[in-house]
C-alpha positions in Angstrom: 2.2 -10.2 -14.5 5.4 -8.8 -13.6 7.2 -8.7 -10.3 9.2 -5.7 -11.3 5.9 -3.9 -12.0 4.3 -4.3 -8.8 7.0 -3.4 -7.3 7.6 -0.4 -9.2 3.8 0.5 -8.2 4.1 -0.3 -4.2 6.9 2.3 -4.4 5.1 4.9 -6.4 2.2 4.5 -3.6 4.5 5.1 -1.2 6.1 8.4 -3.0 2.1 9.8 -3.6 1.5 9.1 0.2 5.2 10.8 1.3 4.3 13.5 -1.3 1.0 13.7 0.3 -0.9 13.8 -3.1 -3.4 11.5 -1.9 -5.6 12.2 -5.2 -3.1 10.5 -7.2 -3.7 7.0 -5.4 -5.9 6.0 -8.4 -2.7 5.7 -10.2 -1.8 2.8 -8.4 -5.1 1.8 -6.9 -7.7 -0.3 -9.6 -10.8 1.9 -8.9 -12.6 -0.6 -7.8 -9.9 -2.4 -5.6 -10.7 -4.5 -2.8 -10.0 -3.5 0.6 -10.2 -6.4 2.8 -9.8 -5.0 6.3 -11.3 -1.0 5.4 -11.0 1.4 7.7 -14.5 2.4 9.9 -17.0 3.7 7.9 -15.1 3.6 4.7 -16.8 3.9 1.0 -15.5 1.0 -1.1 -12.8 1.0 -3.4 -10.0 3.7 -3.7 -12.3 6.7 -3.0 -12.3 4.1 0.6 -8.6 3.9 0.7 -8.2 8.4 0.1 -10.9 8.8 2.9 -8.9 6.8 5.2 -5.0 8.9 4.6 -7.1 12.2 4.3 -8.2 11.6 7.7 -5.1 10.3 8.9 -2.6 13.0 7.4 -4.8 15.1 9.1 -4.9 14.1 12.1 -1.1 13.3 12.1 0.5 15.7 9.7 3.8 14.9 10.3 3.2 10.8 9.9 6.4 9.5 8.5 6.0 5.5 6.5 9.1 3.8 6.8 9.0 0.4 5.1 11.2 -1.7 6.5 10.7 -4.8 4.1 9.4 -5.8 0.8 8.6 -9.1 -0.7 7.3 -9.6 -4.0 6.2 -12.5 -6.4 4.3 -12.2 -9.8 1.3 -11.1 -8.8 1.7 -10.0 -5.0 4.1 -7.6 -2.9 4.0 -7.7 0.9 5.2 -4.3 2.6 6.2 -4.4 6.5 6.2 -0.8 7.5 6.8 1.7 10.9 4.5 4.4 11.0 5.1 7.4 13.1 3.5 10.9 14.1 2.1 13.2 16.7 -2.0 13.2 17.2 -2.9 16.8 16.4 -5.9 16.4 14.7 -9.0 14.7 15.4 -8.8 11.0 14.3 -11.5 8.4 14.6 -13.9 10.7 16.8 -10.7 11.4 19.6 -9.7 14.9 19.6 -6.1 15.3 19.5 -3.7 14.6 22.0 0.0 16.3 20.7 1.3 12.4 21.8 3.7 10.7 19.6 3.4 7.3 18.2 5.4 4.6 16.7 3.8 1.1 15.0 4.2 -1.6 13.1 2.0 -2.6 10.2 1.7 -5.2 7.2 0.2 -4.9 3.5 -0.4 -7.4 0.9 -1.4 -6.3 -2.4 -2.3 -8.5 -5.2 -1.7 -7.0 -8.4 -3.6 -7.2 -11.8 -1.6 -7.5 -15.4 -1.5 -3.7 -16.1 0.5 -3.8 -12.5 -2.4 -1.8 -10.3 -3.0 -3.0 -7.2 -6.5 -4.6 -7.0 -7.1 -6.8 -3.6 -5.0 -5.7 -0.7 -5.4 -6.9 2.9 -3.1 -4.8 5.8 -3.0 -5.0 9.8 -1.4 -2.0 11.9 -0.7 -2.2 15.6 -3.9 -0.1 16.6 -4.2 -1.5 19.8 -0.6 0.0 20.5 -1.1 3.5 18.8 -4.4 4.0 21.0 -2.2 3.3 23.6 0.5 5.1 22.7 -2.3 8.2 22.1 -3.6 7.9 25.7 -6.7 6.9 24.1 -7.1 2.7 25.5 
């Protein structure tokens, strides 16, 4: 395994998510990855992981991912990350509510030889963007 690889794939994630080419994610997403904490409702694997930014690029078109820091061994790479947008599409049953939010958030992704990412486990600040939203 190779640090540099799995580096080399958290950023290309990042650059298909920016890009919003969210078909692409198998390019750095095992097909059968393991989401550990899925959103609600989610299929399993990376057709899971697409669902979930579908819905939430739509719902927040203008979502920006800023990561703030990376930390990577061979076979991991932690990303701590702000995400921001305005709620203009429905998200999660709420309809929108043209409020702004900023969060925090956390990913760890453990990476396989080929450097896809394979297991990842990620927390986000929901709590704060549903209060941010008006919506707690």
């Amino acid at each position: 395994m190779s640090k540099d690889k799995n580096v080399a794939t958290q950023q290309l994630l990042g650059e298909i998510l920016t890009a919003r080419e969210i078909d692409r994610l198998g390019e750095g997403f095992h097909a059968a990855v393991v989401d550990h904490d899925p959103a609600p409702g989610a299929p399993a694997g990376v057709e899971g992981i697409k669902a979930f930014w579908r819905d939430f690029f739509t719902a927040f078109p203008d979502a920006d991912l800023g990561v703030e820091t990376l930390v990577a061994d061979d076979e991991n790479v932690t990303a701590v990350f702000t995400i921001k947008g305005t709620h203009t599409g429905p998200f999660q049953g709420h309809q929108a509510t043209g409020k702004s939010f900023t969060v925090r958030g956390i990913q760890v992704g453990r990476f396989d030889d080929d450097g896809l990412l394979v297991e990842r486990w990620g927390a986000t600040d929901e709590a704060g963007l549903m209060q941010q939203l008006g919506l707690a």
